[in-house]
C-alpha positions as CSV (number, residue, x, y, z in Angstrom):
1,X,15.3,5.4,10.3
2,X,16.8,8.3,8.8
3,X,16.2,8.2,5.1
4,X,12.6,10.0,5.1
5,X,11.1,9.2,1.7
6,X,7.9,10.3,2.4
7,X,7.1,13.4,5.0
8,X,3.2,14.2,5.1
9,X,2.7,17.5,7.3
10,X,-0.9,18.7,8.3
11,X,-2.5,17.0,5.1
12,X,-6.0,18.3,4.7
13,X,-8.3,17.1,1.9
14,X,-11.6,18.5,0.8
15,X,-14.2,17.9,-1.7
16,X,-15.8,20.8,-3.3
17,X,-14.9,24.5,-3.8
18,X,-16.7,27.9,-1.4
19,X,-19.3,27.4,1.3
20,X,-20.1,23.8,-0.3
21,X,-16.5,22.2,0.2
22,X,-16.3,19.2,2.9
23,X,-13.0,18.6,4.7
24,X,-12.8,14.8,4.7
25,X,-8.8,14.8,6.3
26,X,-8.2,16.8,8.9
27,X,-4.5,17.6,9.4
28,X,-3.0,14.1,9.1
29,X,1.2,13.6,9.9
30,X,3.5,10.6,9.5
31,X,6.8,10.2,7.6
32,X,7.8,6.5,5.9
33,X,11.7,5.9,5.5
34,X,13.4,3.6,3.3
35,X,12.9,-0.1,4.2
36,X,10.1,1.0,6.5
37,X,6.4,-0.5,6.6
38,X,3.7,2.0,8.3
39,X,0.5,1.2,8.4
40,X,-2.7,3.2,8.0
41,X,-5.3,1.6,9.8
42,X,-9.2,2.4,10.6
43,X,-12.6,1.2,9.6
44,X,-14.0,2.7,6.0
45,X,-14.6,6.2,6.0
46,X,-11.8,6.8,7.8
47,X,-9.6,9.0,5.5
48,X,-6.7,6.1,5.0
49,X,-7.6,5.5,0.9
50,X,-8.2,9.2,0.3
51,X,-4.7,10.1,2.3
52,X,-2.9,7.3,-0.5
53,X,-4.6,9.2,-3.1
54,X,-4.0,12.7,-1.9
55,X,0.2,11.0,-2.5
56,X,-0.7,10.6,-5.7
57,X,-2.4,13.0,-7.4
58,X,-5.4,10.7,-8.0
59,X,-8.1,12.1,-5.6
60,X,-10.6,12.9,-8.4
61,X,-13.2,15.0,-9.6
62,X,-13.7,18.2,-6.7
63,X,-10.6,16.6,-4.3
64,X,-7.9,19.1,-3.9
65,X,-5.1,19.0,-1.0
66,X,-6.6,22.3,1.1
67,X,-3.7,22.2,3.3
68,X,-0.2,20.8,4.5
69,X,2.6,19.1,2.5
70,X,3.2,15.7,1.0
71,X,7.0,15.6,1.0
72,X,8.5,12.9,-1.3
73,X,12.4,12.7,-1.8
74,X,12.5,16.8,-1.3
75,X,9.6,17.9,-3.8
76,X,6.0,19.0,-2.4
77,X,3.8,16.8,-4.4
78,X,0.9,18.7,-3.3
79,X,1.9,21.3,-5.7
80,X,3.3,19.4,-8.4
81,X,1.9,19.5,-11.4
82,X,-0.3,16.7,-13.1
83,X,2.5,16.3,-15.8
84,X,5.0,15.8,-13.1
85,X,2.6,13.4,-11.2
86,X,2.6,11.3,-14.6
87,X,6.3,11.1,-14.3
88,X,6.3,9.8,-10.7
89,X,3.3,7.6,-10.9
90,X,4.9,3.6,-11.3
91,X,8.4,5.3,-11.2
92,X,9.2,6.6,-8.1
93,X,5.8,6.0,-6.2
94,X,3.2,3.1,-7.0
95,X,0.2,1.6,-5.5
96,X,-1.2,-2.1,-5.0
97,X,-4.9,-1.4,-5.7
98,X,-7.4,-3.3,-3.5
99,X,-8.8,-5.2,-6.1
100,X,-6.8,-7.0,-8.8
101,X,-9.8,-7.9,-10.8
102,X,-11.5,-4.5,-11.6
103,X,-7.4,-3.1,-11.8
104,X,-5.9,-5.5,-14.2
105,X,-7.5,-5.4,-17.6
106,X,-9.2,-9.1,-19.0
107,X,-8.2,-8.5,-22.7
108,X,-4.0,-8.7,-22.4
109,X,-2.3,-10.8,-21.0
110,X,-0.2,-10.6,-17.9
111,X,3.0,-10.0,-19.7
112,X,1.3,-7.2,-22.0
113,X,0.5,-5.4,-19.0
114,X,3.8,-5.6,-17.3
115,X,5.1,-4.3,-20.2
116,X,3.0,-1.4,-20.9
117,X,4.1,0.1,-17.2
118,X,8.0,-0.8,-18.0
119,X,7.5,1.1,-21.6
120,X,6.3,3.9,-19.8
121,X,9.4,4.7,-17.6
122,X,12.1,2.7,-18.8
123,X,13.9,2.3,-22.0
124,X,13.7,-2.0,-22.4
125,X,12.7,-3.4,-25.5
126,X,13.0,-7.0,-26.9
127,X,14.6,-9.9,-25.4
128,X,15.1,-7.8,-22.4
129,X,12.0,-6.7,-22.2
130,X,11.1,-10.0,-22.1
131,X,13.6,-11.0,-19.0
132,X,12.8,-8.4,-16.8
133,X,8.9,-9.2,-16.9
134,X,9.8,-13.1,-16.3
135,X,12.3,-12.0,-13.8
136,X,9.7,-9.6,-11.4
137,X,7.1,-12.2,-12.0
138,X,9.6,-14.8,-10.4
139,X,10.6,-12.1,-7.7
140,X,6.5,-12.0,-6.5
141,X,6.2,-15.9,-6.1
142,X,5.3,-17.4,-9.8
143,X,7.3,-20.7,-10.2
144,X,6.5,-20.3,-13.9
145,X,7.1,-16.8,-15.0
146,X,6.9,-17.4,-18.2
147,X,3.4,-19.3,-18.3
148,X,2.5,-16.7,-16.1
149,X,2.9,-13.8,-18.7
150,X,1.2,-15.2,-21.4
151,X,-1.9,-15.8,-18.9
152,X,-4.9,-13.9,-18.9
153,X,-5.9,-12.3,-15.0
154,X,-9.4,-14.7,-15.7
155,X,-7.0,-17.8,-15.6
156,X,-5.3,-16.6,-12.8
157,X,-6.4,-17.0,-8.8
158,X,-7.0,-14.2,-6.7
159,X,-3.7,-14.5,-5.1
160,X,-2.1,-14.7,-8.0
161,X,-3.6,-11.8,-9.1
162,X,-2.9,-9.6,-6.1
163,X,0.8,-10.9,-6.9
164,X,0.5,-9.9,-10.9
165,X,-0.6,-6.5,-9.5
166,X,2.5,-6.3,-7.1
167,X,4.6,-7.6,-9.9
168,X,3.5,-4.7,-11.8
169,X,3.9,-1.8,-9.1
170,X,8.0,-3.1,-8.9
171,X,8.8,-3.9,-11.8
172,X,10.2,0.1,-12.2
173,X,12.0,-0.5,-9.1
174,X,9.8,3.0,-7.4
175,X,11.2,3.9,-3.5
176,X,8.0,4.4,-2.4
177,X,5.0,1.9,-2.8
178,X,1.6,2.2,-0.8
179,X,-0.4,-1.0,-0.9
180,X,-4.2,-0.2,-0.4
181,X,-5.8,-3.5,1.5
182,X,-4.1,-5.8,-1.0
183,X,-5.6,-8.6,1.1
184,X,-9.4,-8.0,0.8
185,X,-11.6,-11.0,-0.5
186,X,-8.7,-13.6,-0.1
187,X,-8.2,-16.4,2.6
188,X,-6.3,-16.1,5.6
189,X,-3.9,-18.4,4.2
190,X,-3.2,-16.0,0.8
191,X,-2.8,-12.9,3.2
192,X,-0.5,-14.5,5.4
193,X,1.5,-15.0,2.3
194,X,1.0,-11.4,0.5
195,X,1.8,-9.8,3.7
196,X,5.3,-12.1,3.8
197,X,5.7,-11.2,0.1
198,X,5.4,-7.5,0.7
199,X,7.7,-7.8,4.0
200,X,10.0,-9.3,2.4
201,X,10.0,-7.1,-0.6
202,X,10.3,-4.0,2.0
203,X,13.5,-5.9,3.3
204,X,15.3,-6.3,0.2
205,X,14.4,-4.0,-2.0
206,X,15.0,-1.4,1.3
207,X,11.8,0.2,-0.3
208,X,9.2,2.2,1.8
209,X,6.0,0.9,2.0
210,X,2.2,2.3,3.3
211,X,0.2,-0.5,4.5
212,X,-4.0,1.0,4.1
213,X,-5.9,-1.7,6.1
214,X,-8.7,-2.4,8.9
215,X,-7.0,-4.8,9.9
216,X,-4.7,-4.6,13.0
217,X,-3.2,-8.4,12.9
218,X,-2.2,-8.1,9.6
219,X,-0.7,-4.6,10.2
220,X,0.9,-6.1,13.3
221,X,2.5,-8.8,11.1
222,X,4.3,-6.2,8.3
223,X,4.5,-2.8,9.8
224,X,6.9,-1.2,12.8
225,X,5.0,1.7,13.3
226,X,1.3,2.7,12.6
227,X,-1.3,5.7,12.2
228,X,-4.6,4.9,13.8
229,X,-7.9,7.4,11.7
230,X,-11.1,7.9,12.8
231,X,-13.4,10.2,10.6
232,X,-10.4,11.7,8.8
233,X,-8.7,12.5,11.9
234,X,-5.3,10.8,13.5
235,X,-6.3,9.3,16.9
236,X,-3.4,7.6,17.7
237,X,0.3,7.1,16.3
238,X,3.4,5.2,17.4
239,X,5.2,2.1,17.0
240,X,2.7,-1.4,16.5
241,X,3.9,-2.7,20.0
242,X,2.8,0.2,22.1
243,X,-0.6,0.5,20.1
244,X,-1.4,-3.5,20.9
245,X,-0.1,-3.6,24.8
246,X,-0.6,0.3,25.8
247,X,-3.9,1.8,23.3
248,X,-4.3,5.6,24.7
249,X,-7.8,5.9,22.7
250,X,-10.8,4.0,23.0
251,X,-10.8,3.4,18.9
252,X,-8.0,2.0,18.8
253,X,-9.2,-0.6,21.5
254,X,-12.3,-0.9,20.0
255,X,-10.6,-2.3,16.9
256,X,-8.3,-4.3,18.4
257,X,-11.4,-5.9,20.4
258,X,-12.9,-6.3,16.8
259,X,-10.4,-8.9,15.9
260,X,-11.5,-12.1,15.8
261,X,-9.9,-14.8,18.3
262,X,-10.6,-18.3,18.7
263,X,-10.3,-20.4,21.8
264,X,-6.7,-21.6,21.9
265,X,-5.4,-20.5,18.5
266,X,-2.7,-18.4,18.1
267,X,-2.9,-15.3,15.3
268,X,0.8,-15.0,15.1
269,X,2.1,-15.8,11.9
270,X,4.4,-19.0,12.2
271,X,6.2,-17.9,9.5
272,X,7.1,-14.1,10.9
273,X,6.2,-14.2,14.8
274,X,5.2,-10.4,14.4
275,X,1.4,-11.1,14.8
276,X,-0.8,-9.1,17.8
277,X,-0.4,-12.2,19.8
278,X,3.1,-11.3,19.6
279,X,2.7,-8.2,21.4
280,X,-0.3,-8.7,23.8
């Protein structure tokens, strides 16, 4: 991989200003290149979300970056402005949040909301308005785009929803999308097919993608290489294989002990073969 998208260098993030600021990331480092998956993985509390948020701009009330660089196609976005931010957000760089219910809004319509994000970047209007929000709905998995837009997220399920919220992180065609446990509260069977939906995407939209989970199996399924945090602090990096046969830190066996195996059954996906089992 040698088109870096993303560079992150010695990324600190605190929380309140003088004597009462907390460092909560302590020095993190990993790059993402295009058509590259990398996962952040660690339990909560681990620094993964705040790192996605210190990418964009969104780490709230008393966050600041207090140190390192977020490199993104050349530009520090550490010290970009918020107007700038505004311009990159769902353009160049957009996020699957973790819950589509409490992210997508129950008064419009799936459609409505699609549109909304493509007004904001992009010049479409009318009929083609129209196509391009039927054609990304059919790109994430809808057989029927079009009933699909004039649904409301309530009469949706939640992995439709998760793939109404990937539709709309796309749909601006960014280079660089981070996807913040897009599985949580579905079945095994719905992240087994988010996970191939966003693999696939990653293969042929030869986007980059950050993968924020606890979860090593499904990191094992989408990602090549992976960043393993502990209290805000990187314990382990390298490619997925070498972190499931070879850990070097007790954490990062701990969590890999964590996953639950029954007797007999394989976790690798039979769709992907890239599961742990894969690699153990």
């Amino acid at each position: 991989m040698t088109n870096i998208l993303l560079s992150v260098e010695g990324l600190r993030v605190s929380y309140g200003t003088g004597r009462a600021a907390t460092e909560v990331l302590h020095g993190l480092d990993f790059t993402v290149s295009a058509g590259e998956a990398v996962g952040l993985v660690g339990e909560s509390g681990s620094g993964k979300s705040v790192a996605s948020l210190a990418v964009l701009g969104l780490l709230g009330s008393g966050g600041h970056v207090s140190g390192g660089r977020i490199m993104f196609e050349g530009e520090d976005l550490a010290r970009a402005k918020e107007s700038r931010m505004r311009a990159l957000r769902g353009r160049r760089v957009s996020m699957i949040f973790q819950d589509p219910a409490t992210a997508l809004n129950p008064a419009f319509t799936i459609g409505s909301q699609l549109a909304d994000v493509i007004r904001a970047h992009r010049s479409l209007r009318g009929g083609a308005l129209g196509d391009e929000i039927e054609s990304v709905l059919q790109r994430v998995g809808f057989r029927e785009p079009r009933r699909a837009a004039k649904s409301y997220p309530h009469e949706l399920s939640g992995g439709m929803k998760q793939r109404a919220m990937i539709a709309a992180a796309i749909v601006c065609e960014p280079s660089l999308l981070i996807a913040d446990e897009p599985t949580t509260a579905l079945d095994v069977t719905v992240q087994a097919q988010i996970v191939g939906l966003l693999r696939k995407l990653v293969d042929e939209l030869h986007i980059g993608l950050v993968f924020i989970t606890h979860n090593l199996d499904l990191m094992a399924e989408l990602c090549t290489r992976a960043v393993v945090l502990k209290q805000g602090n990187v314990v382990e990096h390298g490619d997925v294989e070498s972190i499931f046969l070879r850990p070097s830190h007790p954490y990062t066996q701990q969590l890999i002990d964590s996953i639950p195996r029954l007797p007999n059954v394989s976790a690798r996906s039979t769709e992907s073969g890239r599961g742990a089992n894969h690699v153990k």
